[in-house]
N, C-alpha and C positions, 0 to 999 in steps of 0.2 A: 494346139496346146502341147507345150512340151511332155515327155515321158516324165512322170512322176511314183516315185516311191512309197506304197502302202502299207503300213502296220496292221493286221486284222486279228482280233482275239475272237477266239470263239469260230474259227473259221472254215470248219469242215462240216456244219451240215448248217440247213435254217438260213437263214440270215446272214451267217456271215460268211457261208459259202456262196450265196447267191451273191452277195458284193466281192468276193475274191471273184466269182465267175466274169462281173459286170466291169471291174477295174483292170483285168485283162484283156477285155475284149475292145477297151479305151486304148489298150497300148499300154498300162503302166505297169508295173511293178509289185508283186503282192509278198509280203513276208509274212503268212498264219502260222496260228498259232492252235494247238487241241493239247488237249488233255494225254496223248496217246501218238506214235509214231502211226500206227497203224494207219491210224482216223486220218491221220495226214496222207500217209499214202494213199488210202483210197479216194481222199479227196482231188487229191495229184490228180489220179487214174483219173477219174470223174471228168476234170479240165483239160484232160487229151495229154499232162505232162507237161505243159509251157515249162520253156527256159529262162520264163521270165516269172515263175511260182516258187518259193520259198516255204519251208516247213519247219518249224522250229516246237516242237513236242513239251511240254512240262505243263506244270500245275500252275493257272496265271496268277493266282495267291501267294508265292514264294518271289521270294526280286530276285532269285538268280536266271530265274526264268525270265522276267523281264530285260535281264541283263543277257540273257545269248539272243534272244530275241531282236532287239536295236541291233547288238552287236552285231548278228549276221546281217543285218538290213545294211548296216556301213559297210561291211567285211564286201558284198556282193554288187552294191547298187553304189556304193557313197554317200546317201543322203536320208533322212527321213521325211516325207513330205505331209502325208496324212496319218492318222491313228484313228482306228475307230474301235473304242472299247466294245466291244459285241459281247463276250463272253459274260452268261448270267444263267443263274437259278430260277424257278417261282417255283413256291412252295404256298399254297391257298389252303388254310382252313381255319373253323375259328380259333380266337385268342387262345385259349385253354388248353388246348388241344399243339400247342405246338411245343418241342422240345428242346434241349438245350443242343443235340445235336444239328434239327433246324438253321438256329441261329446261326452255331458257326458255320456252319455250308453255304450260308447265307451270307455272312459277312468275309467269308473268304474270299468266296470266288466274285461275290457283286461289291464292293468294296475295295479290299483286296489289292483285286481283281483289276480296279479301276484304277485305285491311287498309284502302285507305284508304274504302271504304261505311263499315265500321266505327265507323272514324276520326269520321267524320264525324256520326256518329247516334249516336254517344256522346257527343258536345259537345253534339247537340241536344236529344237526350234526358234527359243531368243536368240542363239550364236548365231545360226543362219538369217533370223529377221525376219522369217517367214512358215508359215505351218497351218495345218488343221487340226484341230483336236473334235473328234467327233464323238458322244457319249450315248449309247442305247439305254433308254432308261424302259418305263410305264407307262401309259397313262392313267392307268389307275391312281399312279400316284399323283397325278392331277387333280383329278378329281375319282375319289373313292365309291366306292358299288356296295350300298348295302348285302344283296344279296352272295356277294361272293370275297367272305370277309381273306383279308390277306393282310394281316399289321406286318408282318416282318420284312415282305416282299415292297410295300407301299412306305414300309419306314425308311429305308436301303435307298430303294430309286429315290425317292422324296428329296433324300439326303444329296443323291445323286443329281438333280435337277438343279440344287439351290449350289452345289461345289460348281457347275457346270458356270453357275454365272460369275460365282467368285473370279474362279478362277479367268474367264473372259476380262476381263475388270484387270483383275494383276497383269495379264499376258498382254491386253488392248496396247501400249504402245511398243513392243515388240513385233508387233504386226504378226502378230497367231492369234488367228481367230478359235473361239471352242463355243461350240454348239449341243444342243441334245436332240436327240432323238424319243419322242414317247409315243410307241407300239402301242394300239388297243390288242385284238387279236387276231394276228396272223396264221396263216397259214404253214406252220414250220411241223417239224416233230415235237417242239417242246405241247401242242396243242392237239397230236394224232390221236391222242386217246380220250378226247374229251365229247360231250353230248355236245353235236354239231348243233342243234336247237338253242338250247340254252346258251352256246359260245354266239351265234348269230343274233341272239336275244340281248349280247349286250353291247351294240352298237344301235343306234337310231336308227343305222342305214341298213339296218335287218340282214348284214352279211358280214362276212371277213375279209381279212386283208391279205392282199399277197406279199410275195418278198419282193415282187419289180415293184410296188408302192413304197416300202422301203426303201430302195435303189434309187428310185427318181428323187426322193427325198434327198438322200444323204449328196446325190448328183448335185442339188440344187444348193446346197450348204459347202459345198469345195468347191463350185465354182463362184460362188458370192464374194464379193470383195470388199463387200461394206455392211455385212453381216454377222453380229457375234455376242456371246452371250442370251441364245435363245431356246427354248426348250420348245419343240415344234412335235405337236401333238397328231399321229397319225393313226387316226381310229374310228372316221365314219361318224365324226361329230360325238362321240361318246364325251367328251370333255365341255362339251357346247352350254351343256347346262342339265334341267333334268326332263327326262320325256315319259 
């Protein structure tokens, strides 16, 4: 497989450092993205510094961000070949209880967040005739968990799931496939501080996920060639039905 080009939001810790880890070790090309230089550098440090690692720092909410981000990816490599929206929020508690500040942090950065990367590697990607759009969503927002209410969280990805197919749909004869991704719960920081029992309680398969089941996933969505428009549910059957 030739060396290819990767966009990564969200990319210095969790998930999307462990697929900047994973698409390096491929051989390709990573361009992340964090909230902070720092976070990028130590994420660097982390991956021994490849010359083949990209950091590009800002708030993925704002499109100027999005805009040095592709840019360096052309400036450095020439091309865009994958994107994977990683970068996201949760925020769980009941209805009532959630704020107006909530929301927008919510629709900044998961939203946001998403549309305009999107935006933006779907222009590049119809030119080229080729591309991945890759989208990390929920499974919750699959299928919802009485006991661990989240409207805002399961509104957001929800919404994220059903744009995933549109947008498959519009790009399908451009030949850019876009797929989702829906995480039960992994094993990342966004989950360090949480009652390992009750996180383990809400999968059937009485455990959690890692970020190489992530990996293998998203592995299996950029090397598909006749796959798109799927929101592919990774969470120990939590989406299965009800147990």
């Amino acid at each position: 497989m030739s060396q290819q080009t990767v966009v990564i939001t969200g990319a210095s810790s969790g998930i999307g450092f462990a697929l900047a880890e994973a698409f390096l070790k491929r051989g390709d090309n990573v361009v992340g993205n964090a909230r902070t230089s720092e976070r990028l550098a130590e994420a660097a440090k982390k991956l021994g510094n490849p010359k083949n690692f990209v950091g590009v720092a800002g708030d993925i909410a704002l499109p100027d961000t999005t805009q040095r981000l592709f840019d360096t990816a052309l400036e450095q490599f020439g091309r865009v070949d994958i994107l994977i929206n990683n970068a996201g929020i949760f925020i769980a508690k009941p209805v009532e209880k959630y704020t107006e500040e909530d929301l927008d942090a919510l629709l900044a950065t998961n939203l946001k967040g998403f549309f305009f990367p999107a935006q933006r590697a779907a222009e590049l990607m119809s030119n080229q005739r080729s591309g991945h759009i890759i989208n990390i969503t929920a499974s919750l927002a699959v299928q919802p968990l009485r006991n661990l209410p989240s409207l805002l969280p399961v509104m957001v990805k929800g919404g994220l799931n059903a744009a995933t197919q549109s947008l498959a749909l519009e790009l399908a004869d451009k030949n850019v496939q876009v797929n989702a991704i829906a995480p039960g719960v992994i094993e990342t920081p966004l989950h360090s501080g949480g009652d390992g029992v009750f996180l383990r309680a809400l999968s059937p398969a009485g455990r959690t996920g890692s970020t190489q089941d992530i990996v293998d996933a998203v592995f299996y969505l950029v090397d598909a060639r006749f796959t798109s428009g799927v929101v592919l549910p990774i969470d120990g059957g939590a989406t299965a039905g009800v147990w």
